[in-house]
C-alpha positions in Angstrom: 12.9 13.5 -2.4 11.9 13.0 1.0 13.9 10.9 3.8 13.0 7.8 3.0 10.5 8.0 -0.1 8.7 5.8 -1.7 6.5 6.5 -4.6 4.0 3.5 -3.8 3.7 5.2 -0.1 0.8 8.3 0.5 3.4 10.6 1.7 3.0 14.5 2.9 5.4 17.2 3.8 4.6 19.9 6.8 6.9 22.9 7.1 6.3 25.0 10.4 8.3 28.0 10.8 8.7 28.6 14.9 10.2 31.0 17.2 12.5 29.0 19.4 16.1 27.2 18.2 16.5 24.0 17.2 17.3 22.3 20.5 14.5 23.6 22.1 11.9 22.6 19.1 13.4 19.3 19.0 13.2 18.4 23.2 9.4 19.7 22.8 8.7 17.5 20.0 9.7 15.1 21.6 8.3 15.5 24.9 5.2 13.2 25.3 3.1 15.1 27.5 3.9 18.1 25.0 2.4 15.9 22.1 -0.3 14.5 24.4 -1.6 18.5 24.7 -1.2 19.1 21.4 -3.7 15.9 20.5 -6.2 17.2 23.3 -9.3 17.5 20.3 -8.7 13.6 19.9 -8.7 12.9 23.7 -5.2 11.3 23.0 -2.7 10.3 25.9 0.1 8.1 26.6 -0.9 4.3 27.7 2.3 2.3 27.5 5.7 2.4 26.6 7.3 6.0 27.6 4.5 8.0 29.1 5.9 11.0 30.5 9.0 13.0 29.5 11.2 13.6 26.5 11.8 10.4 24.0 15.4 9.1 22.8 17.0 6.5 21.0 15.0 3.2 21.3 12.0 4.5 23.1 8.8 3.1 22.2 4.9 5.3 23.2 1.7 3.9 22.6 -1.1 6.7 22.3 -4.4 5.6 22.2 -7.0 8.6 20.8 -10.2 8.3 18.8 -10.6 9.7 15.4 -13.6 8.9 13.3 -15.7 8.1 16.6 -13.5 5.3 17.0 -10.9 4.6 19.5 -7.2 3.9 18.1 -3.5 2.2 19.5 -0.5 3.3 17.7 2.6 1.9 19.3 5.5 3.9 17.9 9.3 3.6 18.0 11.7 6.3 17.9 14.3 4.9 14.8 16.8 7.5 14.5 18.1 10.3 16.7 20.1 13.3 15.2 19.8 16.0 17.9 19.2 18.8 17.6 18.4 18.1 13.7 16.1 15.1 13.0 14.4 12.2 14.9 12.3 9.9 13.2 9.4 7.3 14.8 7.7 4.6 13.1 4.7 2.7 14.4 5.5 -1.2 15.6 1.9 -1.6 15.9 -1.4 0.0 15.1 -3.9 0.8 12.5 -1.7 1.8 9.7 -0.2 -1.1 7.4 3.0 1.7 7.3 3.5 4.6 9.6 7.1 6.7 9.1 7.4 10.4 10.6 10.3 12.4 10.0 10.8 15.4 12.2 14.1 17.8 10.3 14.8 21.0 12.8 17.0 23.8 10.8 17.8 26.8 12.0 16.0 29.6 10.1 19.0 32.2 10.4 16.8 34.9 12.9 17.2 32.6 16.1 14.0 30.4 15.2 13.6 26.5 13.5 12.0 25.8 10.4 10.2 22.2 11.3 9.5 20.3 8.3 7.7 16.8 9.2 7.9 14.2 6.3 5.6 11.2 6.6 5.1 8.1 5.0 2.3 6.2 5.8 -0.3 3.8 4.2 -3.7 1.8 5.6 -4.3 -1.4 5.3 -7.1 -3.9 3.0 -5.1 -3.4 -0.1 -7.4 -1.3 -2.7 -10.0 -0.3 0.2 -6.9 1.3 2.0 -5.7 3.1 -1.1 -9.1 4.8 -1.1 -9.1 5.4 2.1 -5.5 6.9 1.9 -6.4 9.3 -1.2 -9.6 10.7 -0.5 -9.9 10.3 3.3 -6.5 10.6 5.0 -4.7 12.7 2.6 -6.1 15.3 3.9 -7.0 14.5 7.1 -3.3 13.5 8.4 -1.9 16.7 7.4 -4.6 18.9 9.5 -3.4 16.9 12.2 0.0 17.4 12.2 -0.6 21.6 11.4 -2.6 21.2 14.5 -0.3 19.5 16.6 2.5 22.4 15.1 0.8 25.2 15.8 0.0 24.1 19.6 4.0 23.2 19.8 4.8 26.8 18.2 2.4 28.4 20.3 4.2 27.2 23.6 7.3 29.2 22.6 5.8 32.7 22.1 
């Protein structure tokens, strides 16, 4: 089962295959201005917290992007630190009732990192949420992350 699973919680699983090691995956994934670049479709960037440079223990980001034609917050907090193998953020404030992301960095045995990003999340208003969760965001949320992946993989060929 996933880091941290729980059956209740819409969770998804994106495995990346990419041409750099682990160290260097991980310091990218965690760079801010990295991430903002790969959210450029959503017009996301950085408004408090950490806004520039590479993420650690503790740190907390808040990225404000719009999605849906509406403008979003998500204030996140980076829970555990592992390097170069996993890192995990949670949001401490923002639209989701429940926002986990695991990032796992393994070493694919030809000099690259397989990226696997496990995430938990869940919307609030009860029911209306669940909907939401299941028809809209299921598959919404993972075409974000592939599209944040592919952007991070592409800086390394």
């Amino acid at each position: 089962m996933p880091d941290g699973y729980d059956e209740l919680v819409p969770n998804f699983e994106v495995v990346t295959p990419v041409a750099a090691p682990p160290e260097q995956v991980f310091a990218v994934c965690l760079d801010v201005q990295a991430h903002t670049r790969s959210m450029a479709a959503s017009s996301e960037r950085a408004v408090g917290g950490r806004t520039r440079g590479e993420l650690s223990l503790g740190d907390t980001v808040t990225f404000q992007a719009r999605h849906f034609g509406l403008t979003w917050r998500l204030k996140a907090r980076i829970t555990a630190y592992d390097r170069p193998r996993r890192f995990v953020d949670e949001q401490e404030s923002g639209p989701f009732k429940r926002w986990r992301h695991a990032h796992h960095f393994e070493p694919d045995g030809a000099g690259g990192t397989v990226m696997r990003d496990v995430i938990d999340f869940a919307s609030p208003l009860g029911p209306v949420g669940r909907i939401v969760d299941r028809f809209l965001l299921g598959r919404y949320m993972p075409h974000l992350i592939r599209i944040r992946n592919a952007y991070l993989a592409s800086t390394f060929d």
